[in-house]
N, C-alpha and C positions, 0 to 999 in steps of 0.2 A: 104678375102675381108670383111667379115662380121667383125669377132676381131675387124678388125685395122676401121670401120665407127662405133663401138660403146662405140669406145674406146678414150679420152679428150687424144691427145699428149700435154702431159707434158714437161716442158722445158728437165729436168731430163732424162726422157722416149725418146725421141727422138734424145736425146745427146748419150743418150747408145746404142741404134741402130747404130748411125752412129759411135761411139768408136768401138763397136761389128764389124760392118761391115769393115771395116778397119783395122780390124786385120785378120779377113780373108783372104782378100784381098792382106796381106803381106806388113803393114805397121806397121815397130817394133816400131815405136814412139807410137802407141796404149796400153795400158796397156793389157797385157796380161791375168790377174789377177783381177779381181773384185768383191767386197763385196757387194750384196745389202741389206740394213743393216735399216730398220727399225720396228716401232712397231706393233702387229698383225695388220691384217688387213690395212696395210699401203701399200700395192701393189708389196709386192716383187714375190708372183706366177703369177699375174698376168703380171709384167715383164716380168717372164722368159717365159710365151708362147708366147709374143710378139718376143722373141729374138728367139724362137722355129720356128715361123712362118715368121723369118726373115731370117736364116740359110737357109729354105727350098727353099725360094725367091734366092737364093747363090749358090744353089747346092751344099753346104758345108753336112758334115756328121753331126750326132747331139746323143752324148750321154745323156739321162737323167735318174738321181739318184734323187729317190724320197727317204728321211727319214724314211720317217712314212709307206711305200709299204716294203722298204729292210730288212729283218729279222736278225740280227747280228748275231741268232745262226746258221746259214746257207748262210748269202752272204755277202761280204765286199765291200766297192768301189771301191779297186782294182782288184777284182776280176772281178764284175760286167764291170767293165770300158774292160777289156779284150772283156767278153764274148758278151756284143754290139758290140766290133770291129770285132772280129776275129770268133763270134758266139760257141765257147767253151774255158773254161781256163786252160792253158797250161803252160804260163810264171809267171803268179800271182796267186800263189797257195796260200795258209794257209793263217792262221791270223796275219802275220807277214810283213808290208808295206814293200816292195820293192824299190831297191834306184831310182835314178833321171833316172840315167843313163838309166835302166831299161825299166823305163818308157817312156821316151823318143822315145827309140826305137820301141815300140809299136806303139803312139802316130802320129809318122812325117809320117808312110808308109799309114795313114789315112786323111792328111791336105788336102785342110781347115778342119778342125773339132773346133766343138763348145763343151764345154762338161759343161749340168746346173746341178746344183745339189739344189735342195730344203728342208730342214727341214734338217740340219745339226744337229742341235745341239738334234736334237728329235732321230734320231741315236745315236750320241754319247752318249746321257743320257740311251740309253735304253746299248748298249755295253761295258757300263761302268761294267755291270754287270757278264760280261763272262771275266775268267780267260785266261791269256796267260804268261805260265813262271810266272815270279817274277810283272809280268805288267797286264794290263786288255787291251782288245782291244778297249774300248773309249778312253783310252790313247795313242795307236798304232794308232788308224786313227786320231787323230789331227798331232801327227806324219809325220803322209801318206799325210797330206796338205801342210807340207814344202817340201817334196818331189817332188809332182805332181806342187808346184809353182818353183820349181827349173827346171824341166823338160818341163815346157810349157817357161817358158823364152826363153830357149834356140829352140824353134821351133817357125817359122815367122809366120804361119796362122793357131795357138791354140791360143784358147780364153777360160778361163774358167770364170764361173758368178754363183756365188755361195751365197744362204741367210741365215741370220743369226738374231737372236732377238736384237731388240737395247739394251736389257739390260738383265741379269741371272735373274731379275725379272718374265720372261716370260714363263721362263721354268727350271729354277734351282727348287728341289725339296730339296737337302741336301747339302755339303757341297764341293764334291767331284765333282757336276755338276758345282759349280761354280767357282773352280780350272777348270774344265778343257775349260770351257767356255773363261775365263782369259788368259789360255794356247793356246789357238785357237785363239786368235786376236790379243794376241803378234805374234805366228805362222806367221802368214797372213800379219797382220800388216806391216812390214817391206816394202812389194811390194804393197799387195793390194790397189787398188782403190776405195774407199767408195763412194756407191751410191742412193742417196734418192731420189725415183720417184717419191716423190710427195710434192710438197710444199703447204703450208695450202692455201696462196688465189689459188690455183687450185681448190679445194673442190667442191667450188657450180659450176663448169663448168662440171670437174667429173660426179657427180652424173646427171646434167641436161641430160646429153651426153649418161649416159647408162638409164634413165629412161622412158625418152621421144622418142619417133620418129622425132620428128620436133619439132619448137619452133617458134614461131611469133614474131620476129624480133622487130618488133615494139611495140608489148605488154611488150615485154619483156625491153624495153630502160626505158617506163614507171615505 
């Protein structure tokens, strides 16, 4: 209750709740699939506990993959996504994504399920670094996102909502983060739904809404 009274709904922000909620709910004209895609500090964490706190309103399940919390030398999002459902991994072993199929079958014995994942690319930049075979695993889990969008398609009340920087400006360091950056939003691209929760004349309502308790209506026409 508190969140959602300090928080300015945004056209954006309110529209993905009710996208969100409608795919749980087992409406496949909803995209299953979404990008919320802009620049720091532009509202995409603050989305997802909206859409956290929305899930929970649903009695829907709720996976969440933070970037910057998952250690690449020790957890992967497949793995992880497992061990939230099923609470150990068993079918999504090693550093190697798993196919749709796979996945899928994991995924439907837990619907509705919502699954956010935050700081994408702050993982993959750092995974980029560990060896797999002839590959590296930041290359294996962009990978693992055609996957896991092949396998939510085909389940009616999965929803994934996943953020990303508007541009390799934000977090590319070398040459390799920005290949694989490029490589992840063609990945995605294809299905995904790009979404910006905040458009600039929202701002001054924004800020008034989390700063203030109230506001004088009338001072404020002035």
């Amino acid at each position: 209750d508190m969140f959602f009274k300090r928080t300015f709904p945004t056209k954006s922000f309110e529209r993905i709740l009710e996208d969100v909620k409608g795919r749980l709910e087992g409406d496949t004209k909803k995209n299953s699939f979404n990008n919320i895609q802009t620049p720091f500090g532009g509202g995409k964490t603050h989305s997802l506990v909206g859409l956290l706190h929305k899930a929970k309103e649903l009695d829907a399940k709720t996976i969440v993959l933070d970037g910057v919390e998952l250690n690449p030398n020790k957890e992967t999002f497949w793995g992880s996504i497992e061990e939230q459902l099923e609470g150990k991994i068993e079918k999504l072993t090693g550093n190697v994504p798993h196919g749709a199929n796979e996945l899928a079958k994991i995924l439907e014995k837990h619907q509705p399920l919502l699954i956010l994942i935050d700081e994408t690319m702050h993982y993959i930049d750092n995974a980029k670094a560990i060896k797999v075979g002839d590959d590296t695993l930041g290359s294996l889990t962009v990978n693992f996102f055609q996957e896991l969008n092949t396998a939510v398609s085909k389940l009616d009340k999965v929803c994934v909502v996943f953020t990303l920087p508007s541009s390799s400006n934000e977090h590319a360091n070398d040459e390799e983060s920005e290949k694989l950056f490029s490589r992840l939003k063609k990945v995605t691209g294809r299905t995904e739904k790009k979404i910006v929760p905040i458009d600039d004349i929202e701002i001054p309502n924004i800020i008034r809404r989390r700063l203030f308790i109230g506001t004088d209506e009338e001072i404020l026409d002035k």
